[in-house]
PQR file of N, CA, C, O and H, with PARSE charges and radii, in Angstrom:
ATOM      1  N   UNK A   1       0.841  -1.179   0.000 -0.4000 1.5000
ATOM      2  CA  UNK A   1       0.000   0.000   0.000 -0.0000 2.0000
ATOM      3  C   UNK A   1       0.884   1.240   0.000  0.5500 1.7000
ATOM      4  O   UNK A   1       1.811   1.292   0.808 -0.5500 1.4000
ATOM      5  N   UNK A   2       0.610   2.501  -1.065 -0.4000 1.5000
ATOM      6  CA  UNK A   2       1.489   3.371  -0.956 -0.0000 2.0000
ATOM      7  C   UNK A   2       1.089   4.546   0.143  0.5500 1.7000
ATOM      8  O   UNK A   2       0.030   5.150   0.315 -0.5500 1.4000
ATOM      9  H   UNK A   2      -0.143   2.460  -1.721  0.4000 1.0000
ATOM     10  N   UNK A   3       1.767   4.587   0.499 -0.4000 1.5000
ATOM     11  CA  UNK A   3       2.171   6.159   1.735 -0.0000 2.0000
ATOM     12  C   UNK A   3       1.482   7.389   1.668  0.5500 1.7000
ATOM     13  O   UNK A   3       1.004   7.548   0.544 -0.5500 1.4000
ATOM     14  H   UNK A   3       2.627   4.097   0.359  0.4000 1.0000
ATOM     15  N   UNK A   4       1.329   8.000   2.178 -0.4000 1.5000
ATOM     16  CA  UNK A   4       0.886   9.393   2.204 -0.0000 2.0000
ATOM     17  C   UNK A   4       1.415  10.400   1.427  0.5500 1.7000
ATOM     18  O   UNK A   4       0.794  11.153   0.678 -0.5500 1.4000
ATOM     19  H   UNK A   4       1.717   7.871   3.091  0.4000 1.0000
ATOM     20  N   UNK A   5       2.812  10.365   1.688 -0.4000 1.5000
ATOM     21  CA  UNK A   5       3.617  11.124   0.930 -0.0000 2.0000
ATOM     22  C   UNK A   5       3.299  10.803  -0.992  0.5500 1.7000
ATOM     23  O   UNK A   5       2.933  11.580  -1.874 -0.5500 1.4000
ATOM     24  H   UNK A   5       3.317   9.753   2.297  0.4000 1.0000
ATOM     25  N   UNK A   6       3.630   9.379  -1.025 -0.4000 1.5000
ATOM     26  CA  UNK A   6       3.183   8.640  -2.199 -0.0000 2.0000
ATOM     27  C   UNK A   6       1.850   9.410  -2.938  0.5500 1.7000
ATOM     28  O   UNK A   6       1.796  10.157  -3.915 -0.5500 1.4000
ATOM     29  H   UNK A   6       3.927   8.748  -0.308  0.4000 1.0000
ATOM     30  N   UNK A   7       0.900   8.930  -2.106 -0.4000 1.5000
ATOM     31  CA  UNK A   7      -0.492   9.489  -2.459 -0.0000 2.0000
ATOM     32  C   UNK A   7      -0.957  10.025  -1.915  0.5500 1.7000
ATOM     33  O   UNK A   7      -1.691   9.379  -1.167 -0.5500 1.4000
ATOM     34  H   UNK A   7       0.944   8.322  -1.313  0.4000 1.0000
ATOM     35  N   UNK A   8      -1.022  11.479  -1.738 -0.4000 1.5000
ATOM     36  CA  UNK A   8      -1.618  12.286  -1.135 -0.0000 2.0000
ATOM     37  C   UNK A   8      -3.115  12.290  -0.890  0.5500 1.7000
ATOM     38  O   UNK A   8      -3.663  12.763   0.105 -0.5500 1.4000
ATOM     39  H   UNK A   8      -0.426  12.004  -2.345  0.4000 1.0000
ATOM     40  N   UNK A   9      -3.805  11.611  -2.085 -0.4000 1.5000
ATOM     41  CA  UNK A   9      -5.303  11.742  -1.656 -0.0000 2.0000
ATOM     42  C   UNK A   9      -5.884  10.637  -1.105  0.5500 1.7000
ATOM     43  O   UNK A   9      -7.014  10.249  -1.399 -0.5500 1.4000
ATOM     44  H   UNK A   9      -3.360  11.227  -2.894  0.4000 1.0000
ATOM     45  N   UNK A  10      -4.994  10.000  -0.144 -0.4000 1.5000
ATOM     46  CA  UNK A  10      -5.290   8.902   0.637 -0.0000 2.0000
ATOM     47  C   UNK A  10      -5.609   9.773   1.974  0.5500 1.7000
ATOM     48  O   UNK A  10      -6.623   9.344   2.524 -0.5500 1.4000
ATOM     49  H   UNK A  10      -4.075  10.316   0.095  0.4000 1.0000
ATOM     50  N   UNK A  11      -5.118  10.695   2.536 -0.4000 1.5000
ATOM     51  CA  UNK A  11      -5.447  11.335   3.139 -0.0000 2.0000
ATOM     52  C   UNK A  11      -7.056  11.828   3.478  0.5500 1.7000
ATOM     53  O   UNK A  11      -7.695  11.963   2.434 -0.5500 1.4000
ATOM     54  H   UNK A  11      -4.294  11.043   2.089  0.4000 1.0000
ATOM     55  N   UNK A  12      -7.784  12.103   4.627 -0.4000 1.5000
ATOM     56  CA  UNK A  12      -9.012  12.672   4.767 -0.0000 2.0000
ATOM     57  C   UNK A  12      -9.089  13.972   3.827  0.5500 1.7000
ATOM     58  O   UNK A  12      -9.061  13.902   2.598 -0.5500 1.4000
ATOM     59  H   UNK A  12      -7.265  11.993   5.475  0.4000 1.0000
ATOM     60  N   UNK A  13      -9.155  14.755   4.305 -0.4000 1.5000
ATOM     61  CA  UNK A  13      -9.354  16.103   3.715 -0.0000 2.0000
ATOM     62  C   UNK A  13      -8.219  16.376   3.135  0.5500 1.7000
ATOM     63  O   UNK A  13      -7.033  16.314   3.461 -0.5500 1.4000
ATOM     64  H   UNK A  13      -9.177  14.811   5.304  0.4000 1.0000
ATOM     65  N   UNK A  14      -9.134  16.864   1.702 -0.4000 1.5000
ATOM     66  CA  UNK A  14      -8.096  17.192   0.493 -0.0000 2.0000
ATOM     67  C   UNK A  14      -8.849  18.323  -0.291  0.5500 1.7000
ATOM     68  O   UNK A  14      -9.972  18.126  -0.756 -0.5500 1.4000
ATOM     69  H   UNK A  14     -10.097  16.915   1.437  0.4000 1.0000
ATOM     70  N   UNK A  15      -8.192  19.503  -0.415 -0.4000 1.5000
ATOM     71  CA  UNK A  15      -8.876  20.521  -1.234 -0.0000 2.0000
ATOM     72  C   UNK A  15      -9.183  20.059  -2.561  0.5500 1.7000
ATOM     73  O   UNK A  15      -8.506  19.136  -3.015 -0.5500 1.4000
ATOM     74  H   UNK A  15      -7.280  19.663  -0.037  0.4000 1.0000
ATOM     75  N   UNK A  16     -10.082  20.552  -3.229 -0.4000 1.5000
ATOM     76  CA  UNK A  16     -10.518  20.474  -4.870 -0.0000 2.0000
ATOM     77  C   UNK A  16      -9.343  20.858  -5.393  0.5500 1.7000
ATOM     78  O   UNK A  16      -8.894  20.228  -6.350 -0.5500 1.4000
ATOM     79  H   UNK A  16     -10.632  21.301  -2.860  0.4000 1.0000
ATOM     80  N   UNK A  17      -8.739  21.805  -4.930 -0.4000 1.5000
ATOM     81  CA  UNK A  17      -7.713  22.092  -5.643 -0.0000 2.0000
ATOM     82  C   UNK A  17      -6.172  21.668  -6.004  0.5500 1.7000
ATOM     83  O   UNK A  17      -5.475  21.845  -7.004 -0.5500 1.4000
ATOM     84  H   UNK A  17      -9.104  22.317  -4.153  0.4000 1.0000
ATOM     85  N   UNK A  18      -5.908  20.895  -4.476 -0.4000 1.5000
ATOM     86  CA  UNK A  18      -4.886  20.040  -4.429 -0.0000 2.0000
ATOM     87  C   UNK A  18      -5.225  18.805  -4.970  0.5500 1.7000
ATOM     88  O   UNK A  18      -4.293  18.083  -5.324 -0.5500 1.4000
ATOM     89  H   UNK A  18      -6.474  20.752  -3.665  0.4000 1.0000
ATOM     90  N   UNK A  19      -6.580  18.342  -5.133 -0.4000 1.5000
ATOM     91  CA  UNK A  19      -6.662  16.949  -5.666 -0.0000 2.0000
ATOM     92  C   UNK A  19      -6.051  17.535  -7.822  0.5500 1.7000
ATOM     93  O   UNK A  19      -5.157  17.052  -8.517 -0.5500 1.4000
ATOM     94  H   UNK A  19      -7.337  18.929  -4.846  0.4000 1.0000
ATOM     95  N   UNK A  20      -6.964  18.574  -8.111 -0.4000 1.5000
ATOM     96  CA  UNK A  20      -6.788  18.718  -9.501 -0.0000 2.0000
ATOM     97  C   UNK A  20      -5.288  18.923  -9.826  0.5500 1.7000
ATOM     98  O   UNK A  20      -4.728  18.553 -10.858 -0.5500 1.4000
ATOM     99  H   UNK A  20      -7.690  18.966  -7.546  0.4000 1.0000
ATOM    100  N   UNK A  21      -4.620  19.699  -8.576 -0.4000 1.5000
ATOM    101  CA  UNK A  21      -3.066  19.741  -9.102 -0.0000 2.0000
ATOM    102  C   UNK A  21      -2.386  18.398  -9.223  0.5500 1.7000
ATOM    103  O   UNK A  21      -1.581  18.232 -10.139 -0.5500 1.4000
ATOM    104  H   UNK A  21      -5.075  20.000  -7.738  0.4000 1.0000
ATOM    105  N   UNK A  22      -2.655  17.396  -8.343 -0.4000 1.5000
ATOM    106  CA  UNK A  22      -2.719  15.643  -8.243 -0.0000 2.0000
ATOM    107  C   UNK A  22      -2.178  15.127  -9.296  0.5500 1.7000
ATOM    108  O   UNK A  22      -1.110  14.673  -9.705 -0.5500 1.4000
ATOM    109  H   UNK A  22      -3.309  17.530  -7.599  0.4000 1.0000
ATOM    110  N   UNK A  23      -3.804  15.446  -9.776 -0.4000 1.5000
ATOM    111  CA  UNK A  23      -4.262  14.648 -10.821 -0.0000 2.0000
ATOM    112  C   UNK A  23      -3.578  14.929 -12.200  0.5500 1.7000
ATOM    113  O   UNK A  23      -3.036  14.057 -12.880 -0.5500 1.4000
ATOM    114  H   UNK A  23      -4.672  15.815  -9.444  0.4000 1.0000
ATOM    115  N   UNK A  24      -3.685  16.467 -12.582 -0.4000 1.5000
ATOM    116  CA  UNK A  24      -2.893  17.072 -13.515 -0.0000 2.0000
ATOM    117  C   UNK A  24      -0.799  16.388 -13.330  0.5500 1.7000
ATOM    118  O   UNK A  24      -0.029  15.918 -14.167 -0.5500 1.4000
ATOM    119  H   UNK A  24      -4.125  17.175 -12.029  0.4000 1.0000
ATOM    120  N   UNK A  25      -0.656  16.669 -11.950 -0.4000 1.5000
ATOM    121  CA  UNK A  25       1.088  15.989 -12.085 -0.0000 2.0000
ATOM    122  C   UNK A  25       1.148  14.562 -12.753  0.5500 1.7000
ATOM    123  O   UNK A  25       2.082  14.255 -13.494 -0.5500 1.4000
ATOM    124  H   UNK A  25      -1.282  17.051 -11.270  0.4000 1.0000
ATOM    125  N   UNK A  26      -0.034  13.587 -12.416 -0.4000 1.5000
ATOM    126  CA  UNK A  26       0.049  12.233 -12.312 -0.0000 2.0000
ATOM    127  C   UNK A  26      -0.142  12.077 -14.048  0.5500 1.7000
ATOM    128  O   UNK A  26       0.521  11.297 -14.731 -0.5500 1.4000
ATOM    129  H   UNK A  26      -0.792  13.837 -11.814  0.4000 1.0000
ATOM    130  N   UNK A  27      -1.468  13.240 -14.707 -0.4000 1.5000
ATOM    131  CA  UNK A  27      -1.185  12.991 -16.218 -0.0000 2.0000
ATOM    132  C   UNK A  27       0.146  13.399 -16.603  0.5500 1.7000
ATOM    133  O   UNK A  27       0.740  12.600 -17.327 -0.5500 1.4000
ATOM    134  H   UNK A  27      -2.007  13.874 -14.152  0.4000 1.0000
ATOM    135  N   UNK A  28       0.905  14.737 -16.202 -0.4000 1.5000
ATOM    136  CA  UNK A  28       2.312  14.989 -16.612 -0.0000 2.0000
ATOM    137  C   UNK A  28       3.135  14.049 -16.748  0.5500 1.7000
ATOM    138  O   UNK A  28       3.975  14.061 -17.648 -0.5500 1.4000
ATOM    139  H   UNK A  28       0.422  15.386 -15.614  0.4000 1.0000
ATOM    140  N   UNK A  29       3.013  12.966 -15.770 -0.4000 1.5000
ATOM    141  CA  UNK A  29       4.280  11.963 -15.311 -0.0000 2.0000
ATOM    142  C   UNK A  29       3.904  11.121 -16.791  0.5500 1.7000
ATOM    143  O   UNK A  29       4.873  10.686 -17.413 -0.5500 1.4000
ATOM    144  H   UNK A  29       2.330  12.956 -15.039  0.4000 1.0000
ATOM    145  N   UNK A  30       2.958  10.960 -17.179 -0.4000 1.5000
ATOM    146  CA  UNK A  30       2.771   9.978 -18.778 -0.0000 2.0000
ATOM    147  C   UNK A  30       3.025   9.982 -20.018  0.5500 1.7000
ATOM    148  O   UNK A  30       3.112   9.072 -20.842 -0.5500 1.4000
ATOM    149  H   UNK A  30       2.171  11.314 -16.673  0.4000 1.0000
ATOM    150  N   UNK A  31       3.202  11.722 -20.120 -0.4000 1.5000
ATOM    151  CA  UNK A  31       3.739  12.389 -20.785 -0.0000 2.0000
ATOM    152  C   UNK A  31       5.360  11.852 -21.627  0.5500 1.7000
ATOM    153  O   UNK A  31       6.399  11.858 -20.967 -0.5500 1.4000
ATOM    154  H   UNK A  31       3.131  12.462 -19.451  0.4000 1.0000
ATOM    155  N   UNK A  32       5.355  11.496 -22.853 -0.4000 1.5000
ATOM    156  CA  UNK A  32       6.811  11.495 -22.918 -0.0000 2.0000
ATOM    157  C   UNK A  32       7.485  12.334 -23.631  0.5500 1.7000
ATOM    158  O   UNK A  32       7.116  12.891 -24.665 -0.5500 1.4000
ATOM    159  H   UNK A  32       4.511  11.491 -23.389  0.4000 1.0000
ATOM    160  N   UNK A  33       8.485  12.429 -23.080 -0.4000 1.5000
ATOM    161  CA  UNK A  33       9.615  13.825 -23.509 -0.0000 2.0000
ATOM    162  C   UNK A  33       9.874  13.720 -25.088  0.5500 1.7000
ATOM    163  O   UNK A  33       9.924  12.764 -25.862 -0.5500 1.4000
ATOM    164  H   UNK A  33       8.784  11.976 -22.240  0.4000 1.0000
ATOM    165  N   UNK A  34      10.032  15.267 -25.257 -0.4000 1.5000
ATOM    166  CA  UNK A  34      10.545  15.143 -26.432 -0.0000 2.0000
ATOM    167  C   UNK A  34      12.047  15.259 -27.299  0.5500 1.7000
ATOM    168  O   UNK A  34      12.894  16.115 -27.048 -0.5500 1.4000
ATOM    169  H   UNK A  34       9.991  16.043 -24.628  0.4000 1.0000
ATOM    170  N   UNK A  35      12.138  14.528 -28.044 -0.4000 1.5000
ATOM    171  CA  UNK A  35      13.543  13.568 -28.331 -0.0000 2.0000
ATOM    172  C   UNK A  35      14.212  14.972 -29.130  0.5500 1.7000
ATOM    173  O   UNK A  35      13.755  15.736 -29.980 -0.5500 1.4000
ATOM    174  H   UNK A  35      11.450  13.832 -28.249  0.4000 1.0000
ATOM    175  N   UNK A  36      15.780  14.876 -28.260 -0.4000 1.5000
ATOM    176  CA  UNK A  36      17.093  15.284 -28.685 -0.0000 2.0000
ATOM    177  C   UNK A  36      17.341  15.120 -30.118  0.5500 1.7000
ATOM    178  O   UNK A  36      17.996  14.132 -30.451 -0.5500 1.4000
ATOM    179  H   UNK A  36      16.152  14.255 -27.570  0.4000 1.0000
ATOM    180  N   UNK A  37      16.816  16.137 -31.254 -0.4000 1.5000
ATOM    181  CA  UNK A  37      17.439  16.168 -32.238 -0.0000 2.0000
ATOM    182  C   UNK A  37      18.340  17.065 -32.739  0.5500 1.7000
ATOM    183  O   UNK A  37      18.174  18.261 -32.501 -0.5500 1.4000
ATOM    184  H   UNK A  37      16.283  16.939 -30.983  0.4000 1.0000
ATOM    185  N   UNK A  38      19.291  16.677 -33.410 -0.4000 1.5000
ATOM    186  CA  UNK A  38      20.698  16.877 -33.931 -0.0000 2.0000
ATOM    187  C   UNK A  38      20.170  18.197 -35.159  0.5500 1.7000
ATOM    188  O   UNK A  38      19.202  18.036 -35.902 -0.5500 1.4000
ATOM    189  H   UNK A  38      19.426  15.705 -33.603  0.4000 1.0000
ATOM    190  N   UNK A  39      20.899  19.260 -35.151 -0.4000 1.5000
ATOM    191  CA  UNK A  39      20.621  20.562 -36.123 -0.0000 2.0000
ATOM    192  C   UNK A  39      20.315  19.581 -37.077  0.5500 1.7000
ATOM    193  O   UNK A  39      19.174  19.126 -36.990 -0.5500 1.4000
ATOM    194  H   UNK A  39      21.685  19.392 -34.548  0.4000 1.0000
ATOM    195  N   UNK A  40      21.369  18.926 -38.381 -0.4000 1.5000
ATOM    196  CA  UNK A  40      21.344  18.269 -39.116 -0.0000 2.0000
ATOM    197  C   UNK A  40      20.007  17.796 -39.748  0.5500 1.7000
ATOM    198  O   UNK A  40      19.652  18.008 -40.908 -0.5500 1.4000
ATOM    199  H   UNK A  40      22.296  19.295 -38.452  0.4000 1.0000
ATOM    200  N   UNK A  41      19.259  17.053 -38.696 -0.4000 1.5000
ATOM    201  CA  UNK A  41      18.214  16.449 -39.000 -0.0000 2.0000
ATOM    202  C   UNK A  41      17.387  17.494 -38.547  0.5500 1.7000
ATOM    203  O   UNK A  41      16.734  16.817 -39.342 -0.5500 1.4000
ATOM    204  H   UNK A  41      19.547  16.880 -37.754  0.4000 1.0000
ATOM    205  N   UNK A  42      16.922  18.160 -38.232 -0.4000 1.5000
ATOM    206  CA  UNK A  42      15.920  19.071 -38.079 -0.0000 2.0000
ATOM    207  C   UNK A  42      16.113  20.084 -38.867  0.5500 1.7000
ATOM    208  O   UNK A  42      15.027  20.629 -39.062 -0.5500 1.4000
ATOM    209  H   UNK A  42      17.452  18.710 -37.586  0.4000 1.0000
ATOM    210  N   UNK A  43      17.078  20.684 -39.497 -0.4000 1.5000
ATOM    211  CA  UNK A  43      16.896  21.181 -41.248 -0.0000 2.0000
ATOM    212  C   UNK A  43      16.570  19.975 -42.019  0.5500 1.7000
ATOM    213  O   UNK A  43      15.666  20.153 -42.836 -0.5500 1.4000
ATOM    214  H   UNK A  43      17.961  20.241 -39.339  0.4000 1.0000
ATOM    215  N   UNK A  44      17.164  18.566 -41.964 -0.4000 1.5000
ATOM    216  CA  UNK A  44      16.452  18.129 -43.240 -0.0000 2.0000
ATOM    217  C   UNK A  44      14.979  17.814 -42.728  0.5500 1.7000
ATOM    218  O   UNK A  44      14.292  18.066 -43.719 -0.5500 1.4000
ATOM    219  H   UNK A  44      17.898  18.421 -41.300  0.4000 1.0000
ATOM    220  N   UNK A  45      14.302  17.484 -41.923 -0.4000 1.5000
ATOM    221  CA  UNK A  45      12.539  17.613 -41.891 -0.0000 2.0000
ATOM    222  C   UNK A  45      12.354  19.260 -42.393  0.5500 1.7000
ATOM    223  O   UNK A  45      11.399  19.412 -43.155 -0.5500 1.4000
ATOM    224  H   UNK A  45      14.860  17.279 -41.119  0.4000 1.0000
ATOM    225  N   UNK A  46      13.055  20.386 -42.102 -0.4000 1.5000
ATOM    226  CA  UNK A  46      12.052  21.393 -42.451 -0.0000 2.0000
ATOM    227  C   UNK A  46      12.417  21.626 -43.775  0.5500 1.7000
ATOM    228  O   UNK A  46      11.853  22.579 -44.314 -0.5500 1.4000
ATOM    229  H   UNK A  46      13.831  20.263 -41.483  0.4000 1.0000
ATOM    230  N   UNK A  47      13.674  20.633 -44.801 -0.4000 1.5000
ATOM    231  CA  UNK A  47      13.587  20.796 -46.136 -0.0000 2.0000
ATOM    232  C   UNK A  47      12.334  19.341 -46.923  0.5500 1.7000
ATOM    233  O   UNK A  47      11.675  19.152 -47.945 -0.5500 1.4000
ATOM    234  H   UNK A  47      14.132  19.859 -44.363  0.4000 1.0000
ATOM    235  N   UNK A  48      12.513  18.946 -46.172 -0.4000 1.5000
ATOM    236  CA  UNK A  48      11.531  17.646 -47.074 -0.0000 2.0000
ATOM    237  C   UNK A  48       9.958  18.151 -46.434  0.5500 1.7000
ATOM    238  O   UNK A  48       8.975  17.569 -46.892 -0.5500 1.4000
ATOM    239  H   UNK A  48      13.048  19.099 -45.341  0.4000 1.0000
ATOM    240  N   UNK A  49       9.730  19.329 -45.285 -0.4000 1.5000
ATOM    241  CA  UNK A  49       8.203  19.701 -45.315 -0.0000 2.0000
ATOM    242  C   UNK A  49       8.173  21.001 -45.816  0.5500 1.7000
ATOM    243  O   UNK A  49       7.155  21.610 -45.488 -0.5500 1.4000
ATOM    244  H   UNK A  49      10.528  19.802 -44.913  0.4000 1.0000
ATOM    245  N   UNK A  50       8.947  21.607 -46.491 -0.4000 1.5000
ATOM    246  CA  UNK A  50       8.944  22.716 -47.266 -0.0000 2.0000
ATOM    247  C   UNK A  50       8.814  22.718 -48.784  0.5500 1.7000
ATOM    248  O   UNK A  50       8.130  23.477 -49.470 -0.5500 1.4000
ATOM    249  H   UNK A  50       9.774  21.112 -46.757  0.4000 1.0000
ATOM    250  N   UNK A  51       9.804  21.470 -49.274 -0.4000 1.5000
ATOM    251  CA  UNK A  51       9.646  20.704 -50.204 -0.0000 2.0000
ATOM    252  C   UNK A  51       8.103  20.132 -50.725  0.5500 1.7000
ATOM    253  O   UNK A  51       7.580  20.149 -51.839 -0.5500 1.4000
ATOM    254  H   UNK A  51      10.360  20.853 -48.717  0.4000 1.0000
ATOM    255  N   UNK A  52       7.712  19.713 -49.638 -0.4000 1.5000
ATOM    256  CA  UNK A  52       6.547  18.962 -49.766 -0.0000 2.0000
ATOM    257  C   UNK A  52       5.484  19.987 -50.554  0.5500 1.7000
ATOM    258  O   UNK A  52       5.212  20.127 -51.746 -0.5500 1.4000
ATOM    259  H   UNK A  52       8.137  19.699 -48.733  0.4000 1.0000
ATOM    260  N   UNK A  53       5.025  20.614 -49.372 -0.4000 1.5000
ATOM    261  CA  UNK A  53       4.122  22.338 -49.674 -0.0000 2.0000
ATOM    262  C   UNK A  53       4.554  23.237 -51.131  0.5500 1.7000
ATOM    263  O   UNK A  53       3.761  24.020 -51.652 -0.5500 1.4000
ATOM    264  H   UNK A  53       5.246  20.500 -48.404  0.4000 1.0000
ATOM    265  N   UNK A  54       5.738  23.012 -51.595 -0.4000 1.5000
ATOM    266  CA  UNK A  54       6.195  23.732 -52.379 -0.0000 2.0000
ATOM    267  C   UNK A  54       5.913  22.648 -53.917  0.5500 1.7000
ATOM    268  O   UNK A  54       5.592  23.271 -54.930 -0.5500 1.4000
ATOM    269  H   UNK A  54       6.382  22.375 -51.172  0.4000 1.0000
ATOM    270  N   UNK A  55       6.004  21.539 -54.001 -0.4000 1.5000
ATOM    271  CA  UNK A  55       6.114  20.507 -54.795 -0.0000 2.0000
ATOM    272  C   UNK A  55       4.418  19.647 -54.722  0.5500 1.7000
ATOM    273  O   UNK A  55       3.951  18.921 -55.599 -0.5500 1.4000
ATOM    274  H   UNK A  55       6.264  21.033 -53.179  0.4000 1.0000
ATOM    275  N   UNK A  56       3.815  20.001 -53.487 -0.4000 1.5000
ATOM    276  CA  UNK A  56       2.685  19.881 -53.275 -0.0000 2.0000
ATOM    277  C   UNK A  56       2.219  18.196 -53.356  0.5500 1.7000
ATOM    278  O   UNK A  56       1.447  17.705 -54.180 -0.5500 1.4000
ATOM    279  H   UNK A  56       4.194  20.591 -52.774  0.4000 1.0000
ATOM    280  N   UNK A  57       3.025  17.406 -52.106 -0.4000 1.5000
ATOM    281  CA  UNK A  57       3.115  15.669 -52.270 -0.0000 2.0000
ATOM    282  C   UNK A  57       2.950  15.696 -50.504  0.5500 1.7000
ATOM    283  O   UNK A  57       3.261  16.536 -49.659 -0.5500 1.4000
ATOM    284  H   UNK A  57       3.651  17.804 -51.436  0.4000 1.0000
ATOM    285  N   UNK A  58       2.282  14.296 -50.427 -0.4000 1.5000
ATOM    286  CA  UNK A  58       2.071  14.423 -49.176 -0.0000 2.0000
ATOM    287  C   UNK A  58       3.259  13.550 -49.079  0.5500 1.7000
ATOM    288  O   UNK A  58       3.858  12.774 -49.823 -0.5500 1.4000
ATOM    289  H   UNK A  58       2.029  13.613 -51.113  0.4000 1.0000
ATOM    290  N   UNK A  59       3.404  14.164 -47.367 -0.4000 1.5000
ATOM    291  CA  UNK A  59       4.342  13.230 -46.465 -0.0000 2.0000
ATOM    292  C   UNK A  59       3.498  12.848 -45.298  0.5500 1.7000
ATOM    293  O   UNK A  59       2.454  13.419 -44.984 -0.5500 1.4000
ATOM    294  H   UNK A  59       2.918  14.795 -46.763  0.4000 1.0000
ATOM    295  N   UNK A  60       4.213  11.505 -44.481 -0.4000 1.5000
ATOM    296  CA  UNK A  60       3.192  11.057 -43.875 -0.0000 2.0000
ATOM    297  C   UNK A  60       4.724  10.978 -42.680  0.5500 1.7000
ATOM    298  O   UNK A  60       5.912  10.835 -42.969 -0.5500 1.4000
ATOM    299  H   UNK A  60       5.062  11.041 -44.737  0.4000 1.0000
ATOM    300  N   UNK A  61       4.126  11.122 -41.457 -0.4000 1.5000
ATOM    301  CA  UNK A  61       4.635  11.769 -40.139 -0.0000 2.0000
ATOM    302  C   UNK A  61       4.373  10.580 -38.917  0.5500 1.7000
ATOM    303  O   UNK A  61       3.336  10.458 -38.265 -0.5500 1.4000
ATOM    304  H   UNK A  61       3.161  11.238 -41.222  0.4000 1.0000
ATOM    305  N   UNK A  62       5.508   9.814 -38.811 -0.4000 1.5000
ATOM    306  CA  UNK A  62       5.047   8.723 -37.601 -0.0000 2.0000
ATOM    307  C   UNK A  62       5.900   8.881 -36.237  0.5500 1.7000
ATOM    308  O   UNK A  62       6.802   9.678 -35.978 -0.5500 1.4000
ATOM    309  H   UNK A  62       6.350   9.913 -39.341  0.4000 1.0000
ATOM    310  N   UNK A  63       5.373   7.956 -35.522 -0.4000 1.5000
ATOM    311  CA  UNK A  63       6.377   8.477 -34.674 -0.0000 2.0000
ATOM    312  C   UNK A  63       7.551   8.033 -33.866  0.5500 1.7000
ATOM    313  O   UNK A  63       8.155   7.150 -34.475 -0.5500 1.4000
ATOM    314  H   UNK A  63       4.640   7.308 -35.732  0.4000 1.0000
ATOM    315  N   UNK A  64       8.004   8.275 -32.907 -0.4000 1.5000
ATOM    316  CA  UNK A  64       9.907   7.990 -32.771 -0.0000 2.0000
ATOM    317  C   UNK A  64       9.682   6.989 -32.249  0.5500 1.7000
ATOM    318  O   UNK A  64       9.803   7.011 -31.024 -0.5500 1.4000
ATOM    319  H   UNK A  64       7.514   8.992 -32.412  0.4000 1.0000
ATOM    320  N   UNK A  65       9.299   5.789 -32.835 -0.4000 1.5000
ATOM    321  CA  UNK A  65       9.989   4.615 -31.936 -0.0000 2.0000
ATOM    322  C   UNK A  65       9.245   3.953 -31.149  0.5500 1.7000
ATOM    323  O   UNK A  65       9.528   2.960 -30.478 -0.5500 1.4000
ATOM    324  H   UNK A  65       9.201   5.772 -33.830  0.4000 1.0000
ATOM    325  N   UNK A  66       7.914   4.733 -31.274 -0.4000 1.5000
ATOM    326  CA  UNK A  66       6.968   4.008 -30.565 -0.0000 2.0000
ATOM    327  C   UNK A  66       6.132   3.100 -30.428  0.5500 1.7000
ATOM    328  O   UNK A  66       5.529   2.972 -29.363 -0.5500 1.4000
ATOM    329  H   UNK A  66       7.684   5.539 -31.819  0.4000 1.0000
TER
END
């Protein structure tokens, strides 16, 4: 069973407001970061989506690894 500290809203009294800040950290924590890219590669995405718009071809956008 986790702790108080752990979970705060195990506790009796809990403001509306401390529960929503909670709740909001606990979605943050699921959140995943976004990935370290190298200059290099982040001019070539904004030449192959500039390209794209300009040449008028779709590109299709997936994601890192997931």
């Amino acid at each position: 069973m986790a702790n108080k500290v752990e979970n705060p809203l195990s506790m009796r009294f809990v403001l509306p407001e401390q529960r929503e800040l909670y709740l909001q950290m606990k979605e943050d924590e699921k959140l995943i970061s976004v990935p370290d890219i190298e200059q290099d590669e982040l001019e070539s995405f904004h030449y192959i989506i500039r390209d794209s718009a300009r040449e008028d071809y779709a590109i299709t956008v997936t994601g890192w690894g997931l």
